[in-house]
Backbone as ProteinMPNN parsed JSONL, in Angstrom:
{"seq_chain_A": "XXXXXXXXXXXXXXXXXXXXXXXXXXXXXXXXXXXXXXXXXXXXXXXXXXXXXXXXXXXXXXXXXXXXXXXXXXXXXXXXXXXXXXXXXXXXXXXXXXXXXXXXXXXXXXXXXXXXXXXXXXXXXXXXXXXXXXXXXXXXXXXXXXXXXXXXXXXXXXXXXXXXXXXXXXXXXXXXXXXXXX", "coords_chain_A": {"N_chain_A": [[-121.48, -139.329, 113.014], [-123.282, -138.192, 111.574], [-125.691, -137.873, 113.488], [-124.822, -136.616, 115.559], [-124.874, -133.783, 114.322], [-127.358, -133.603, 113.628], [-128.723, -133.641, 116.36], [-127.312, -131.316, 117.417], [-128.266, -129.299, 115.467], [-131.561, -130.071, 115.794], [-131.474, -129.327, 118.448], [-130.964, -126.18, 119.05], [-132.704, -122.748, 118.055], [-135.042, -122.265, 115.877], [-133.789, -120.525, 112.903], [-133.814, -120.716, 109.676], [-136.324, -118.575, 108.566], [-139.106, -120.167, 110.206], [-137.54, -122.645, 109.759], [-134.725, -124.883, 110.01], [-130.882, -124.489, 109.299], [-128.484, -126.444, 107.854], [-125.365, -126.185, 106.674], [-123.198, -127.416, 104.914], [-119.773, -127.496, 104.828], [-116.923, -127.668, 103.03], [-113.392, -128.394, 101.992], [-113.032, -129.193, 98.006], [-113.923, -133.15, 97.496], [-113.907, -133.871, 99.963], [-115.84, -134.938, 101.502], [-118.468, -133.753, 101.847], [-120.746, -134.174, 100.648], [-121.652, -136.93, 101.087], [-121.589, -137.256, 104.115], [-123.787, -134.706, 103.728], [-125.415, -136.83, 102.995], [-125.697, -138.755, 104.966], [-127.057, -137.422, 107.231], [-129.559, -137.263, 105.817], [-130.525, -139.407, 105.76], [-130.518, -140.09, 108.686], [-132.183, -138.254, 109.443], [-135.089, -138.276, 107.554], [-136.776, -136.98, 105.757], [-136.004, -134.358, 105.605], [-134.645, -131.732, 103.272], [-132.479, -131.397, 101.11], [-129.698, -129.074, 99.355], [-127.852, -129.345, 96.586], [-124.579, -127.211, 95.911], [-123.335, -127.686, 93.615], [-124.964, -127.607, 92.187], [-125.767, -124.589, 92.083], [-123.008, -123.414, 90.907], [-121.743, -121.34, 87.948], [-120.544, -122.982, 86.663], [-116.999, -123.67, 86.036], [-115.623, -121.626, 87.172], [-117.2, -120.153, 88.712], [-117.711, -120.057, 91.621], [-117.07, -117.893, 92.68], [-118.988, -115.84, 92.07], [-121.007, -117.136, 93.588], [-122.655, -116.297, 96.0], [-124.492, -114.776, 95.215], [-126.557, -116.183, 94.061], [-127.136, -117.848, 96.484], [-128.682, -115.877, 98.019], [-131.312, -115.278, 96.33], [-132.03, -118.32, 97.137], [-132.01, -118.154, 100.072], [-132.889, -116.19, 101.072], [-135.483, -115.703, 100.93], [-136.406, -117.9, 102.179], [-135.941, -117.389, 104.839], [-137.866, -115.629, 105.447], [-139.922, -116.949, 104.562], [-141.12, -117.528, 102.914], [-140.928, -119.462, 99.867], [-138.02, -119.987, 98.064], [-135.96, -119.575, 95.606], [-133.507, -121.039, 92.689], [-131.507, -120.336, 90.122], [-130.618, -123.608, 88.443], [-127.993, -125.183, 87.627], [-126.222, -126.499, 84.406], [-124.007, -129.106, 83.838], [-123.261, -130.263, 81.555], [-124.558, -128.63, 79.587], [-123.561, -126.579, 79.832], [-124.508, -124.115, 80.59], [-126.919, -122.146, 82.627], [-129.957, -123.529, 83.728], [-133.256, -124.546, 84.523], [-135.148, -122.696, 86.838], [-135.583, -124.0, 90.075], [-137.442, -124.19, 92.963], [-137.737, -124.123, 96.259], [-139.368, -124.676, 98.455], [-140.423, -123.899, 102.094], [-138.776, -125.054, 104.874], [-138.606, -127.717, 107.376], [-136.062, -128.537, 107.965], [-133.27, -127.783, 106.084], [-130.834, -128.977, 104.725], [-127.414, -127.564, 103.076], [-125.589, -128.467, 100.629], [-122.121, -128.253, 99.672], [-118.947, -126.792, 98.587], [-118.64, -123.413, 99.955], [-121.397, -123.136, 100.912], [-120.968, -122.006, 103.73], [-121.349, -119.653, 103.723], [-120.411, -116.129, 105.068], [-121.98, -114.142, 104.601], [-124.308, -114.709, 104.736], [-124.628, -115.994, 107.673], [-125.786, -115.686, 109.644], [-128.252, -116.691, 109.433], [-127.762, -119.339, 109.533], [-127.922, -122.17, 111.324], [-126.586, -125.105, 111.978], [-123.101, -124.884, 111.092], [-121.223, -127.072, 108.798], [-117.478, -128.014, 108.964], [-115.978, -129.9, 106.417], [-113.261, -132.154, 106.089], [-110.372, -133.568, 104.384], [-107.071, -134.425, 103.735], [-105.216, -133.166, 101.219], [-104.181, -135.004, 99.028], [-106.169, -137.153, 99.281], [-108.369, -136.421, 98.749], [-108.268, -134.908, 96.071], [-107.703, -137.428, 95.113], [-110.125, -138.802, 95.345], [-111.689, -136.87, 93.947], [-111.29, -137.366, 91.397], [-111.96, -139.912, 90.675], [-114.719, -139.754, 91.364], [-115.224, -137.694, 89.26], [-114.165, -137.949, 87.562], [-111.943, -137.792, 84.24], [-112.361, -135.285, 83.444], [-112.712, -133.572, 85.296], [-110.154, -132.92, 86.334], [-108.63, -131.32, 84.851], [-109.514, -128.76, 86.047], [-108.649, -129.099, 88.505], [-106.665, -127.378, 90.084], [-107.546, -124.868, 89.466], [-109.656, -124.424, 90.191], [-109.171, -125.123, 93.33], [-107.276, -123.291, 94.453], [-109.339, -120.877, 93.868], [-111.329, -121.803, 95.862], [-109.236, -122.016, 98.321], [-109.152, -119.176, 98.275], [-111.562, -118.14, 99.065], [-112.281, -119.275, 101.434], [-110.691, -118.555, 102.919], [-110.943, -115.672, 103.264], [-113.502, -116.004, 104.057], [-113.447, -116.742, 106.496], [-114.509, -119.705, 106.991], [-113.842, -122.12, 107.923], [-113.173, -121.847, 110.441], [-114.811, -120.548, 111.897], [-117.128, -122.954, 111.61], [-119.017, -124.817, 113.456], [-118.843, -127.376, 114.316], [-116.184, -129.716, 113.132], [-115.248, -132.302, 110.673], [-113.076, -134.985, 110.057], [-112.686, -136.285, 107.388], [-110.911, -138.663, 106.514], [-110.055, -140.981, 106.578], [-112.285, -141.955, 105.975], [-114.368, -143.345, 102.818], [-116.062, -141.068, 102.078], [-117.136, -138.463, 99.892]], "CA_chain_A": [[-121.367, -137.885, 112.95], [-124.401, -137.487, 111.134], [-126.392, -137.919, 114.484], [-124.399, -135.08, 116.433], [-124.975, -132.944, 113.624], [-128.874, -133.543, 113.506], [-128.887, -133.508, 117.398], [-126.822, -130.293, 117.249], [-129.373, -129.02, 115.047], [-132.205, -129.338, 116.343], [-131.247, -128.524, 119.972], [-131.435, -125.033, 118.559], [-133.719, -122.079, 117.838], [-134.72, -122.26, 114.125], [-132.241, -119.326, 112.264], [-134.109, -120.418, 108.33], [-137.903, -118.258, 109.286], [-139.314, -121.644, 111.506], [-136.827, -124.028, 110.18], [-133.453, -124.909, 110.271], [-130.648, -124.653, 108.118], [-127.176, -126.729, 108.056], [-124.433, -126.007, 106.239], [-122.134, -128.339, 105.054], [-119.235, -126.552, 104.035], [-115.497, -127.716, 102.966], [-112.709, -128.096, 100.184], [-113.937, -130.186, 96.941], [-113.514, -133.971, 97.81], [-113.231, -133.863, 101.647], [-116.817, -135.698, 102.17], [-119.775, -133.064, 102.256], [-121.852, -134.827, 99.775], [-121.596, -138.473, 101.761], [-122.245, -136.491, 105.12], [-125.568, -134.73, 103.72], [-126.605, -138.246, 102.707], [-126.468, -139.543, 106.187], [-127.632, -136.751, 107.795], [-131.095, -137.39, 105.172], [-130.798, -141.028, 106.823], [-131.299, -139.408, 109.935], [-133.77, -137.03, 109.426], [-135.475, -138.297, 105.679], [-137.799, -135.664, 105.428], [-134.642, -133.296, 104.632], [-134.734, -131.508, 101.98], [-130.988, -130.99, 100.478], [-129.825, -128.763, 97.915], [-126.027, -129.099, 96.185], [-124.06, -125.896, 95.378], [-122.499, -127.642, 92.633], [-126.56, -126.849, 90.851], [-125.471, -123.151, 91.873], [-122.422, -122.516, 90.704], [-121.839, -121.29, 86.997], [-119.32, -123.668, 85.824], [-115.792, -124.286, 87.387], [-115.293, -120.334, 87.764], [-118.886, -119.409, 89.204], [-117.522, -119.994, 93.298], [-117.026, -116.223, 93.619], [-120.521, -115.315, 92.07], [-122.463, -117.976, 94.025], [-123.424, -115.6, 96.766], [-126.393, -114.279, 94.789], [-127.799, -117.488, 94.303], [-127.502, -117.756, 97.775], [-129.314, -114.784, 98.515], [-132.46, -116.042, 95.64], [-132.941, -119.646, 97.927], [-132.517, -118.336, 101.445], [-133.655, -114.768, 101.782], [-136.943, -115.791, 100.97], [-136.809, -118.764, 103.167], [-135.938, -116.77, 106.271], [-139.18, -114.677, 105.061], [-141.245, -117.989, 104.509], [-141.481, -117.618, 100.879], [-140.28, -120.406, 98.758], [-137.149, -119.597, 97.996], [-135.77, -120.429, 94.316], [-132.076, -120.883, 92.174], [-131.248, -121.375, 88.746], [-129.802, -125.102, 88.46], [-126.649, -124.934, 86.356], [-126.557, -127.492, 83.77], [-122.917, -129.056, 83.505], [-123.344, -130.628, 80.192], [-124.544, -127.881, 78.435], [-122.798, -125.074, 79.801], [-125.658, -122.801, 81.028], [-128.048, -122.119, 83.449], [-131.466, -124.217, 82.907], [-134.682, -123.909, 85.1], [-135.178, -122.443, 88.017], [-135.613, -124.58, 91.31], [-138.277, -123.772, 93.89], [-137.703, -124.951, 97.133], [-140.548, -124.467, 99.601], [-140.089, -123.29, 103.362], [-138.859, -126.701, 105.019], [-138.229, -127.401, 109.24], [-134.907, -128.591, 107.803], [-132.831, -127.453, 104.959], [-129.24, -128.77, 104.099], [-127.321, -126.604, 102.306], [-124.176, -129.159, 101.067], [-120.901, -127.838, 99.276], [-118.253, -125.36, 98.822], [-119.192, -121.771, 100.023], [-122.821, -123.256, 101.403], [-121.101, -121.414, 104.899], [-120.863, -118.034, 103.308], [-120.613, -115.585, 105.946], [-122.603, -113.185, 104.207], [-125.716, -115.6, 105.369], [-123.837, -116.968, 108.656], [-126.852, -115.382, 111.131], [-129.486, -117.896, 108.84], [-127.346, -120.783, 109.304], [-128.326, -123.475, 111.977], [-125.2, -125.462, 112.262], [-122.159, -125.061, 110.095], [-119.994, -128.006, 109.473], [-116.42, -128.358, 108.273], [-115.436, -131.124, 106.519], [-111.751, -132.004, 105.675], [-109.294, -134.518, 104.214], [-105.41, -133.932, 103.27], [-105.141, -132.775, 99.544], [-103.9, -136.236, 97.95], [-107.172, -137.856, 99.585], [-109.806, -135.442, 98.112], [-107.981, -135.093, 94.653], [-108.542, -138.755, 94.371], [-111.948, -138.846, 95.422], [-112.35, -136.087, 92.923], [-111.221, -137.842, 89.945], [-112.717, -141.221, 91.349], [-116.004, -139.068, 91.541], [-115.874, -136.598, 88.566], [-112.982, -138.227, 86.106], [-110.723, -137.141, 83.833], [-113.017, -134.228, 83.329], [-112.131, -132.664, 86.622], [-108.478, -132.735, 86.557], [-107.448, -129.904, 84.607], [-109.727, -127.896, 86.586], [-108.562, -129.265, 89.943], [-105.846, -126.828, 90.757], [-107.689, -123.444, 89.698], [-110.836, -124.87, 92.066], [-108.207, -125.572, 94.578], [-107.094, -121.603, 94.641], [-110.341, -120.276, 94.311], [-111.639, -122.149, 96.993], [-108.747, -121.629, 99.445], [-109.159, -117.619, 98.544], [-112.859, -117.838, 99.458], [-112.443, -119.813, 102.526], [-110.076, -117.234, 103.735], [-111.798, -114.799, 103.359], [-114.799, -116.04, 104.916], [-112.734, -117.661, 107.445], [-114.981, -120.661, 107.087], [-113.324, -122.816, 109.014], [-112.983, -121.211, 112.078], [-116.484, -120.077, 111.947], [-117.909, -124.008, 112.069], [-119.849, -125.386, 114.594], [-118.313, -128.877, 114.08], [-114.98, -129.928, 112.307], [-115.513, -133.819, 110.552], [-112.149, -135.205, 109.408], [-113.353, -137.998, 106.834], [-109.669, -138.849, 105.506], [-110.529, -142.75, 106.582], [-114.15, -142.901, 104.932], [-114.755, -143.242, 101.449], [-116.794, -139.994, 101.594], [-116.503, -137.42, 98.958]], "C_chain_A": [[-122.684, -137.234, 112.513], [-125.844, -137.09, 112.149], [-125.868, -136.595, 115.481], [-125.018, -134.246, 115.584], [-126.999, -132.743, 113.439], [-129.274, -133.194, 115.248], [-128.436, -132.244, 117.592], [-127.809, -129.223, 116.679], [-130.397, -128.764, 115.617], [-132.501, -129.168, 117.818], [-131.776, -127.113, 119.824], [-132.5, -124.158, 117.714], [-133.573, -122.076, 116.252], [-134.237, -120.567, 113.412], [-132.974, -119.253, 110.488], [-135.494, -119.707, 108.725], [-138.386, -119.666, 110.211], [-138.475, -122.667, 111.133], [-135.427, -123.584, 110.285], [-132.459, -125.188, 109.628], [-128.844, -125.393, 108.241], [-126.637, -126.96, 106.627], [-123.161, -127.016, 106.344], [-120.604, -127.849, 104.006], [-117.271, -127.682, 103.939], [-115.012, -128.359, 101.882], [-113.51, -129.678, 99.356], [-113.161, -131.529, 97.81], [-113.583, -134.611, 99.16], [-114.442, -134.607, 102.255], [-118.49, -135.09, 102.192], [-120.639, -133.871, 101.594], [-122.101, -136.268, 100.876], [-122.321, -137.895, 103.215], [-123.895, -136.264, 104.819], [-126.116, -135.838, 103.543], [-127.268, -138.712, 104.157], [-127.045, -139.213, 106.935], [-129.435, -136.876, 106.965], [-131.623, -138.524, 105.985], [-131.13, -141.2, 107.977], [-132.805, -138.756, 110.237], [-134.107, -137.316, 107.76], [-136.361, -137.36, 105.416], [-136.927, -134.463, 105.066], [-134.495, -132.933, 103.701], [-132.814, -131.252, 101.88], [-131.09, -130.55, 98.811], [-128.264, -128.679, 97.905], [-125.88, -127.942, 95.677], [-123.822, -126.223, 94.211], [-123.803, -127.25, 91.456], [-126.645, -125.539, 91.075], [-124.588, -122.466, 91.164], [-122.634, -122.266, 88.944], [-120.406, -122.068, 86.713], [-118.038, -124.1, 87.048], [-115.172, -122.906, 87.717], [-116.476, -119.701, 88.94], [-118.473, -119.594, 90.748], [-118.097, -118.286, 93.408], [-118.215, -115.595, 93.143], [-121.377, -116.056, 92.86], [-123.486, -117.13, 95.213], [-125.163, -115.247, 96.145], [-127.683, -114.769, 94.44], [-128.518, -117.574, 95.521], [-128.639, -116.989, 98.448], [-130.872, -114.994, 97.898], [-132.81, -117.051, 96.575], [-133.287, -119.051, 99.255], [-132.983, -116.839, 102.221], [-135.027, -115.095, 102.078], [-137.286, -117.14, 101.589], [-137.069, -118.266, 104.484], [-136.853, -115.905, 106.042], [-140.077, -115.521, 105.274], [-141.752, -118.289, 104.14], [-140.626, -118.637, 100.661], [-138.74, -119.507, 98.096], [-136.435, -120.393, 96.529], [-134.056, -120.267, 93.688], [-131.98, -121.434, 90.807], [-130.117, -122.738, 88.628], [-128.612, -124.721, 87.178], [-126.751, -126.448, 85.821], [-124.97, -127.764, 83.715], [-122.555, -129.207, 82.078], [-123.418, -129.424, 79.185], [-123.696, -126.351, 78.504], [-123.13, -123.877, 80.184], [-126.059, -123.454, 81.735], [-129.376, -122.747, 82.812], [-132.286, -124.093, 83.657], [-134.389, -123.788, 86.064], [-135.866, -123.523, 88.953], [-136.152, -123.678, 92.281], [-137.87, -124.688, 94.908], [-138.346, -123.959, 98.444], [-139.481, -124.261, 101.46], [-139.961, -125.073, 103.831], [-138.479, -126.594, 106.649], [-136.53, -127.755, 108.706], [-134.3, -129.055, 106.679], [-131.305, -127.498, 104.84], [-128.939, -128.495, 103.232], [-125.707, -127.451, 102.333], [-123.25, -128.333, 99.958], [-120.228, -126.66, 99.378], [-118.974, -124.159, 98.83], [-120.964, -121.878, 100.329], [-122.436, -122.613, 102.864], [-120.706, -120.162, 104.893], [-121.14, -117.516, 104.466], [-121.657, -114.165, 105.637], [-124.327, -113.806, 104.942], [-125.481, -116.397, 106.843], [-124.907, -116.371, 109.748], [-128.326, -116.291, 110.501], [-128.597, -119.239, 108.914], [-127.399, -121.158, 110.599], [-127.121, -123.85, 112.844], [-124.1, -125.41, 110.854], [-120.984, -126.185, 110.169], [-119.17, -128.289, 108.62], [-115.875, -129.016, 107.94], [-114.649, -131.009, 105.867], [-111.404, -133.507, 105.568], [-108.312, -134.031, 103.059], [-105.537, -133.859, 101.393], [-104.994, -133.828, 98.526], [-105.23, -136.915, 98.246], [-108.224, -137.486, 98.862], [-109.477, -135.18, 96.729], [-108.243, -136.449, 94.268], [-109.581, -138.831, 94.441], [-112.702, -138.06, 94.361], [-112.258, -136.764, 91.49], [-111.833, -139.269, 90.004], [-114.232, -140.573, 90.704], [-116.464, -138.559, 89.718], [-114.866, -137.667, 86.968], [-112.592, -137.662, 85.521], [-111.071, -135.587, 83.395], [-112.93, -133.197, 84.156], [-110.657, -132.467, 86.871], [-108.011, -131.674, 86.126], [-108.091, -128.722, 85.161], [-109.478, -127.86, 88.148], [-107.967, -128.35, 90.434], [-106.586, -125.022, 91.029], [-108.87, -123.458, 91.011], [-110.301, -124.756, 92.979], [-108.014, -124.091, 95.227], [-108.094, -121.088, 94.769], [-111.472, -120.299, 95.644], [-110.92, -122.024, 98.259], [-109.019, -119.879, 99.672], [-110.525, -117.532, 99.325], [-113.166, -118.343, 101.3], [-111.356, -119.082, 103.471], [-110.424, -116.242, 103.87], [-113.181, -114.723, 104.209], [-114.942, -116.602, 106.176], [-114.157, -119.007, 107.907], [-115.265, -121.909, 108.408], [-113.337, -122.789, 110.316], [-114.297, -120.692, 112.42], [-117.288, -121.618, 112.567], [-118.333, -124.804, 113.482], [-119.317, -127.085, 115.358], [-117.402, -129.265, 113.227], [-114.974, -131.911, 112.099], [-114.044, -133.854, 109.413], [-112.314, -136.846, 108.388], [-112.221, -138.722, 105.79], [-109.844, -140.468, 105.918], [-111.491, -143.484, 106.425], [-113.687, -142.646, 103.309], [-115.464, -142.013, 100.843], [-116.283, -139.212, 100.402], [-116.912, -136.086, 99.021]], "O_chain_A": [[-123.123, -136.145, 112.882], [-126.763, -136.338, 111.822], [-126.624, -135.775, 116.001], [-126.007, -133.776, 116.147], [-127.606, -131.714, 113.143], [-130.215, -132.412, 115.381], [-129.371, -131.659, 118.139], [-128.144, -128.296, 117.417], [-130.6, -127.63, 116.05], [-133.612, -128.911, 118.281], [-132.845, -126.792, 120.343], [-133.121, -124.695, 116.797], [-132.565, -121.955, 115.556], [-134.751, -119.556, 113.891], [-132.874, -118.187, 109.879], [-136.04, -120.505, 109.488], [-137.523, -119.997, 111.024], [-138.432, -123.646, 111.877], [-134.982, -122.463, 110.53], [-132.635, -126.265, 109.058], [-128.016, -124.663, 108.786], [-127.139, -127.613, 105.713], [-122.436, -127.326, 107.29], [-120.506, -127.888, 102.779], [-116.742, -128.226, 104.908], [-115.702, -128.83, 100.978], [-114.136, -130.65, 99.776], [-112.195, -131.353, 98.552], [-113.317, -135.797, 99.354], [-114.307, -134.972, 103.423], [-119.48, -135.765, 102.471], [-121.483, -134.326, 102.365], [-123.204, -136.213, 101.419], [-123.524, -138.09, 103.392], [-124.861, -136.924, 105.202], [-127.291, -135.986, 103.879], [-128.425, -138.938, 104.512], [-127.705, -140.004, 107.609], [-130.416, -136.556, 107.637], [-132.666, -138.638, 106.629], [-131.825, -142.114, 108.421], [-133.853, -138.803, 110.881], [-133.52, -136.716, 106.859], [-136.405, -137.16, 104.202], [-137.287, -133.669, 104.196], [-134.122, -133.777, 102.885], [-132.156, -130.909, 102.862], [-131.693, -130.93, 97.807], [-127.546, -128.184, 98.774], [-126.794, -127.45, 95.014], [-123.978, -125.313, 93.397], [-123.692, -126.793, 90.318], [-127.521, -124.982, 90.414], [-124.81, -121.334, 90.734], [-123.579, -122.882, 88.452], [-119.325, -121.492, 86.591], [-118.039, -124.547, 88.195], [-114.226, -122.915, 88.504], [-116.307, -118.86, 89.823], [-119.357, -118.96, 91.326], [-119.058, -117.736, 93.946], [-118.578, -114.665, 93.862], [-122.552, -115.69, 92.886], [-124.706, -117.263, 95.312], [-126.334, -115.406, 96.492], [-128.866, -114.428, 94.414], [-129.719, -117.48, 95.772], [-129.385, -117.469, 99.301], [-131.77, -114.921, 98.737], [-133.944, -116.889, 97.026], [-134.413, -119.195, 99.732], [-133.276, -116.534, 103.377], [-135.632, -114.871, 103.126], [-138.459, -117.508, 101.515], [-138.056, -118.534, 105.17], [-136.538, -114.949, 106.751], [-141.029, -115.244, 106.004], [-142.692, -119.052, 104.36], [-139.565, -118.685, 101.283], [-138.79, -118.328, 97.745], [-136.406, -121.619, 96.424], [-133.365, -119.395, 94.215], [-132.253, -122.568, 90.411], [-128.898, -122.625, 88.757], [-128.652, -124.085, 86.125], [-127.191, -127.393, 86.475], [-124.353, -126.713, 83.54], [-121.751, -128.492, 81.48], [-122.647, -129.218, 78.248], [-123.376, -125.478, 77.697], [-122.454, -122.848, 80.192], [-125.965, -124.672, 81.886], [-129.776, -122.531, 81.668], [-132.316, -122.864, 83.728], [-133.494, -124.476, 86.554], [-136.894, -123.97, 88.444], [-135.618, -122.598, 92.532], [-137.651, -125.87, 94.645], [-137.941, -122.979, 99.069], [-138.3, -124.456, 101.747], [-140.637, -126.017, 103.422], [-138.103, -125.526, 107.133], [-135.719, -127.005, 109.249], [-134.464, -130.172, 106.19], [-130.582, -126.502, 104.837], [-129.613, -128.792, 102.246], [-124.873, -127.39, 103.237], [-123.977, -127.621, 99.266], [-120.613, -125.676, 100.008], [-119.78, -123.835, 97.957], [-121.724, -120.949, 100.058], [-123.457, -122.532, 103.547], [-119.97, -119.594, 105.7], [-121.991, -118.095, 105.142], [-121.954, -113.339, 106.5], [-125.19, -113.145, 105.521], [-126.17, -117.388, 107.082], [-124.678, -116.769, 110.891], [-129.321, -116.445, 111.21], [-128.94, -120.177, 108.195], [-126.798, -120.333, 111.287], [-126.705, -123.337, 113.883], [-124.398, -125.891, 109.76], [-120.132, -126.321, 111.047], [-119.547, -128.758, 107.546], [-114.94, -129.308, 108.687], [-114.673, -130.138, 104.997], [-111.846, -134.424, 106.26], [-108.54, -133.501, 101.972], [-106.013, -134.71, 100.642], [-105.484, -133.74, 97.401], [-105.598, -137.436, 97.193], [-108.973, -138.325, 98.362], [-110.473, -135.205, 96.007], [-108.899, -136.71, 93.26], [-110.191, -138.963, 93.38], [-113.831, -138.295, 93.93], [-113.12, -136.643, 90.62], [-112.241, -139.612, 88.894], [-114.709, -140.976, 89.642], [-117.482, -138.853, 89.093], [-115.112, -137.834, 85.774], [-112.639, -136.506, 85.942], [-110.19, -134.797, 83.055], [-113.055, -132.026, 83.798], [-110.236, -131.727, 87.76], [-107.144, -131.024, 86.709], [-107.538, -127.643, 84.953], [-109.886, -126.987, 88.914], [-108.494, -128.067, 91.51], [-106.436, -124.246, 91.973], [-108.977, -122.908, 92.106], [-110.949, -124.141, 93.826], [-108.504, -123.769, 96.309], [-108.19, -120.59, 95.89], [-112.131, -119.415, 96.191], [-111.584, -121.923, 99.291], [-109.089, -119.329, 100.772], [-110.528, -116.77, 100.291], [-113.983, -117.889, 102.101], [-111.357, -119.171, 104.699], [-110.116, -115.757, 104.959], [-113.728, -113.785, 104.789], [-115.955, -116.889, 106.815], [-114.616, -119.091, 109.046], [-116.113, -122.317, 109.202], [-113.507, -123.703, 111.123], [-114.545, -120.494, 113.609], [-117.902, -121.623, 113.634], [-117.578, -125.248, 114.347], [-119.433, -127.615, 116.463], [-117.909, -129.151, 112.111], [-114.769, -132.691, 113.029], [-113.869, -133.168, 108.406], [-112.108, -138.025, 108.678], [-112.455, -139.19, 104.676], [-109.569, -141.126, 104.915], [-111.758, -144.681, 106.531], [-112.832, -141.89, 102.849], [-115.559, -141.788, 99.637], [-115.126, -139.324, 99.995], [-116.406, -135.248, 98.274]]}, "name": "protein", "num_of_chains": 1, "seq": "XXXXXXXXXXXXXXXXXXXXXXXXXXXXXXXXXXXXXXXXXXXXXXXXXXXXXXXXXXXXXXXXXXXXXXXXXXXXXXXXXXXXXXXXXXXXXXXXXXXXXXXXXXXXXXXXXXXXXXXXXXXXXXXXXXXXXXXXXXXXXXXXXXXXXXXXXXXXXXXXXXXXXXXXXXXXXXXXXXXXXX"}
């Protein structure tokens, strides 16, 4: 998959100022992280950046836009484009992150296919697996530390992805309920 998705790519006119920007968008668990890897494995010169160093905590989804707007306005300009990294441990925001103009820029987790930025995005791709699959992967992944926030994530993320009708927006739909991805 990670070869369609790079071939998909760069078939097309670059959308970030000269490069190109894919979006790996869908609910916690479902694979995006495993995806951007192989898509780096493809193309290693890839820069990738995780949402989860955008958001503010396990509420911050519905503010992340403005991060958004800090990395990739000023990419599609041609400026370096920057985001404050969220620290999980401590609970705050900690240094800002520069990330230079790149030919190709994955952009992996929830709400990386905001529609507010959906004419700078490349390819958008939706990845999915059934709710018991991706809750394990999450506590597999994150441990017992993620559990009591699994359900409000769960809501906030279906409101946002309705809203931004996500889904139906993507370029490519990857069902990774028989990989190990997360």
């Amino acid at each position: 998959m990670a070869q369609r998705v790079v071939d998909l790519t760069l078939d097309r006119p670059p959308t970030l100022g000269t490069g190109r920007l894919i979006a790996v968008d869908g609910p916690a668990g479902s694979g995006k992280t495993t995806l951007a890897s192989a898509i780096t494995r493809v193309l290693p010169w890839t820069h990738v950046v995780h949402m989860d160093d955008l958001y503010a905590g396990w509420s911050g989804l519905p503010e992340v836009t403005a991060q958004l707007d800090s990395l990739l306005l000023p990419l599609a300009a041609g400026e370096p484009g920057s985001y404050r990294r969220y620290d999980w441990d401590a609970g705050a925001f900690a240094e800002t992150i520069k990330v230079a103009p790149a030919s190709v820029l994955v952009l992996e987790g929830v709400g990386s296919g905001s529609a507010a930025h959906a004419e700078l995005i490349t390819t958008l791709v939706w990845v999915s697996a059934p709710h018991d699959v991706r809750m394990r992967r999450g506590i597999e992944r994150d441990g017992d530390a993620f559990a009591p926030y699994w359900e409000q994530w769960a809501r906030d993320e279906a409101e946002h992805f309705a809203r931004e009708r996500t889904e139906s927006r993507a370029d490519l739909h990857v069902d990774s309920s028989a990989s190990r991805s997360r």
